[in-house]
N, C-alpha and C positions, 0 to 999 in steps of 0.2 A: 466456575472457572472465572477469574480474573481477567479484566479486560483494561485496555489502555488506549489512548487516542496516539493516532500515528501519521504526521501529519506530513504532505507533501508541498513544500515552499516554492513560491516563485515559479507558478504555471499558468500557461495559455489560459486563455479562455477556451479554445479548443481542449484542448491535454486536460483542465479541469471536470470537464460535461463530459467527457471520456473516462475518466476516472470515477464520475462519480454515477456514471451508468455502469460501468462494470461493479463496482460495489453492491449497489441497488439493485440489481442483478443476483446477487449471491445473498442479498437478504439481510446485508450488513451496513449498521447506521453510519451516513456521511453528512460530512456539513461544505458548505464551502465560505470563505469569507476573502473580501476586497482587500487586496494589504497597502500598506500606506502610499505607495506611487501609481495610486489608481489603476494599472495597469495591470499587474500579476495578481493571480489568486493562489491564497493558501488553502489545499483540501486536506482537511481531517477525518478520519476514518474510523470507528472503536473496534480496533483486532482484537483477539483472546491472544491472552498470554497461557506460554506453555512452559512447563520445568524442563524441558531435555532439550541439548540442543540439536538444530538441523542436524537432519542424516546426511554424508557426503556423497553426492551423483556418483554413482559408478557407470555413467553414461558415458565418458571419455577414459575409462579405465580400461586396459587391456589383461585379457584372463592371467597372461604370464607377470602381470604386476601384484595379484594379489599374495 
């Protein structure tokens, strides 16, 4: 399976170590790096790519819409 970095811009320091425990967590490689105004971090993550796309929630679907 094909994998790609999927990166989330301009986060806390909180929000970052939050992210990158729940990834770390599931077993999946993260990085995180300083971005240029000292203050935000960008975290990068390697997801797997898939060929199909998302299935749509039928969690807010009503029986009489299908």
């Amino acid at each position: 399976m094909r994998e790609t970095w999927f990166h989330y811009t301009q986060c806390t320091t909180q929000q970052a170590e939050e992210l990158m425990a729940e990834y770390r967590r599931r077993g999946i490689k993260v990085e995180r790096s300083l971005n240029s105004d000292y203050i935000t971090w960008t975290v990068s993550a390697l997801l797997p790519e898939v060929n199909k796309p998302p299935r749509p929630s039928r969690r807010w679907q009503h029986r009489v819409w299908r």
